[in-house]
C-alpha positions as CSV (number, residue, x, y, z in Angstrom):
1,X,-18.2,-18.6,-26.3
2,X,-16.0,-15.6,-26.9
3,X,-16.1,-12.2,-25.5
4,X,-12.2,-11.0,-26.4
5,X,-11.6,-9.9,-23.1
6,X,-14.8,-7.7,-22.7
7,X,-16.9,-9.6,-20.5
8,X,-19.5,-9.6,-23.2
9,X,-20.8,-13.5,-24.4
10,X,-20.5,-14.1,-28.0
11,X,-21.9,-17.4,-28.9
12,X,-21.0,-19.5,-32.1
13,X,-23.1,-18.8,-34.9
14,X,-24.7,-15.5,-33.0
15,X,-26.2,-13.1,-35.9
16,X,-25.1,-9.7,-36.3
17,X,-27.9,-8.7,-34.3
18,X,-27.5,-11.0,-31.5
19,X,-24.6,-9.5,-31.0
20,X,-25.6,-6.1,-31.5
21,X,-28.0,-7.2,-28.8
22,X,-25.5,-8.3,-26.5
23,X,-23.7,-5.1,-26.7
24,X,-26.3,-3.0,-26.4
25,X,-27.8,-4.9,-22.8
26,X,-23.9,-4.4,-21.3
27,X,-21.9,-1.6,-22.5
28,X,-21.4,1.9,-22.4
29,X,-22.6,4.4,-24.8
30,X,-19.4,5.0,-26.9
31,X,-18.4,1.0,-27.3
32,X,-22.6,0.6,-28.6
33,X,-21.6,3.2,-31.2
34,X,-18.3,2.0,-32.1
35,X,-20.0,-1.7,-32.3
36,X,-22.6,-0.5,-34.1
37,X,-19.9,1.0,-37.0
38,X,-17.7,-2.4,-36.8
39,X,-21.7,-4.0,-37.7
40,X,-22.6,-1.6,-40.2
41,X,-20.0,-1.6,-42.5
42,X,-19.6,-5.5,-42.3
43,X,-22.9,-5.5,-42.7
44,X,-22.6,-3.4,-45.9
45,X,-19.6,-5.3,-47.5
46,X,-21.0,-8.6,-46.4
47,X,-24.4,-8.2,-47.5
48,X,-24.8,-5.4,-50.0
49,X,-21.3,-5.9,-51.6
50,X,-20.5,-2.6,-51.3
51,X,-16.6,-1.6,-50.5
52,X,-15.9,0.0,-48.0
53,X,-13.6,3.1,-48.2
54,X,-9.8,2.4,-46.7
55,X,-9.8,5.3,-44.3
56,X,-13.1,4.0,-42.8
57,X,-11.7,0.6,-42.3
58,X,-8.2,2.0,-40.7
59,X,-10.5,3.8,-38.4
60,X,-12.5,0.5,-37.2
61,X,-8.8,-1.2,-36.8
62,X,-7.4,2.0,-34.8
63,X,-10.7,1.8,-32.4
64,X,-11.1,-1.2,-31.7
65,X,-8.0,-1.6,-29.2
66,X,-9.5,1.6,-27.1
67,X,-13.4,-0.2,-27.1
68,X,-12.1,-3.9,-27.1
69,X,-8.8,-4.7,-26.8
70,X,-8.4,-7.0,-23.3
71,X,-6.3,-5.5,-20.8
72,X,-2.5,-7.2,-20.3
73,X,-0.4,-8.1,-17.5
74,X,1.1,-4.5,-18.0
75,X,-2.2,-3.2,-17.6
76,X,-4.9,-1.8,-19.9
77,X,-4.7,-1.6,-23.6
78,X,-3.5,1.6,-24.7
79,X,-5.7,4.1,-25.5
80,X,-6.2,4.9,-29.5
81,X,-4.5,7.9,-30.9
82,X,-6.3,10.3,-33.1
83,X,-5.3,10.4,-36.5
């Protein structure tokens, strides 16, 4: 089991939704969102082969330090910065 730091339980071979699920019973509002983007466009280049645009993608890297990252020895993970 893997939680990246978060103190959310991610199981091997959990679906999309099971993890959806697990998000959604621990976190706050704006990491559900943010989860829910990461699991939508997956979803959508996984699944319906679609691609996804590059700008959309360098916005689910950028954010997922300030809804994820764990927090270091030096502290907590630095806040994203706006585009």
């Amino acid at each position: 089991m893997t939680g990246f730091g978060t103190g959310i339980e991610f199981r091997h071979g959990d679906t999309e939704g099971d993890c959806m699920r697990h998000v959604e019973a621990a976190e706050r509002p704006a990491r559900k969102a943010y989860f829910r983007r990461l699991v939508d466009a997956w979803q959508s280049l996984a699944y319906g082969h679609h691609v996804i645009e590059s700008a959309a993608v360098a916005a689910l890297a950028r954010d997922w330090r300030e809804h994820f990252a764990a927090p270091t020895a030096h502290g907590p993970a630095p806040q994203a910065q706006p585009a």
